[in-house]
C-alpha positions as CSV (number, residue, x, y, z in Angstrom):
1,X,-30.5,-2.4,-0.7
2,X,-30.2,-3.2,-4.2
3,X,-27.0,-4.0,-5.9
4,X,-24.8,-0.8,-6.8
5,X,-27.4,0.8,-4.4
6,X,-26.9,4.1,-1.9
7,X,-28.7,6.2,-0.1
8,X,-29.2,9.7,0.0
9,X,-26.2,12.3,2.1
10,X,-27.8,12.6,5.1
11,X,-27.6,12.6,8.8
12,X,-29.2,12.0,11.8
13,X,-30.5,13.9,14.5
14,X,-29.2,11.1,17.2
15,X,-27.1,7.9,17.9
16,X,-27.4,5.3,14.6
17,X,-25.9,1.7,14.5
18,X,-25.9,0.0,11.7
19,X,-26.0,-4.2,11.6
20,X,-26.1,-5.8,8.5
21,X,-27.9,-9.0,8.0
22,X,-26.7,-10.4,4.5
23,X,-23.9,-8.4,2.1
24,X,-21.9,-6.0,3.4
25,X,-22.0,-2.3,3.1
26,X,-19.9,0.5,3.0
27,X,-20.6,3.7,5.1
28,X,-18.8,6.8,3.9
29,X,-19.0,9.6,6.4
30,X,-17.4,12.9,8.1
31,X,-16.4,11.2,11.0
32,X,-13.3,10.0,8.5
33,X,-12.5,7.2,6.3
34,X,-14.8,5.1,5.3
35,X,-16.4,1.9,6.7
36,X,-16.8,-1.7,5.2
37,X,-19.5,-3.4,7.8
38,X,-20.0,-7.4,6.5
39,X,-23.0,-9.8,7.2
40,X,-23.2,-10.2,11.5
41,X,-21.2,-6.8,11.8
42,X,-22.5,-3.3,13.0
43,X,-20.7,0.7,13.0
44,X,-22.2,2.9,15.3
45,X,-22.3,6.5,14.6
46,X,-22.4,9.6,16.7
47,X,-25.2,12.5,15.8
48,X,-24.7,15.4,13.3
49,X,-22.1,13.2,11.2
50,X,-22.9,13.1,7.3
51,X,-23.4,9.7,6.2
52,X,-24.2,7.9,3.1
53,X,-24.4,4.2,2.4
54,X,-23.1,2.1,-0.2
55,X,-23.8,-1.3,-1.3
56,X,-20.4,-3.1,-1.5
57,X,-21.8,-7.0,-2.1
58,X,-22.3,-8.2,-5.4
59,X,-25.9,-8.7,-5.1
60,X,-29.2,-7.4,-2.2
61,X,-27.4,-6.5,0.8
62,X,-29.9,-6.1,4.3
63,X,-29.3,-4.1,6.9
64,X,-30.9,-2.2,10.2
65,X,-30.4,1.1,11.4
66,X,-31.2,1.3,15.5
67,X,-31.6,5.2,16.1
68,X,-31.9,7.1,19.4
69,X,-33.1,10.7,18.9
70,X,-33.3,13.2,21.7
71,X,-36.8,15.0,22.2
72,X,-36.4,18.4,20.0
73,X,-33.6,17.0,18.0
74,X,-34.3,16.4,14.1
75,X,-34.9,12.8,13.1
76,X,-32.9,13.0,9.9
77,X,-31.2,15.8,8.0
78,X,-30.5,16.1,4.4
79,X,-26.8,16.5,3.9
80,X,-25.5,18.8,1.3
81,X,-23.6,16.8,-0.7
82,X,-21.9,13.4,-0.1
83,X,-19.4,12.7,2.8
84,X,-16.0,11.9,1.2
85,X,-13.9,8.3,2.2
């Protein structure tokens, strides 16, 4: 993600974990205050929770999202508006 990147609001349909790989990044959410995740960390998130991240590093930061989606669930969901934190 670029710097003073983000994402879209969104969620997802299942389990996500986030790891990232060089920066750090913040993760704002419904689940309640937000998340700083650094470079060799991770946050795992529960399904149906708004999330949106944020680059918090000064320059790229690179992450992965693992995701485990039950059959007849939605893969991802635009959220409505931005989860507060």
């Amino acid at each position: 993600m670029r710097r003073e990147g983000h994402s879209e609001a969104h969620e997802f349909g299942g389990m996500s974990v986030f790891f990232v790989l060089q920066g750090s990044l913040t993760v704002r959410s419904t689940q309640g205050r937000a998340v700083d995740i650094v470079a060799g960390s991770g946050a795992f998130y529960p399904p149906n929770v708004a999330i949106q991240e944020v680059n918090a590093a000064t320059g790229e930061t690179i992450y992965l999202v693992l995701l485990t989606t039950a059959i007849g669930k939605e893969f991802e969901i635009p959220a409505s508006r931005p989860p507060g934190g």
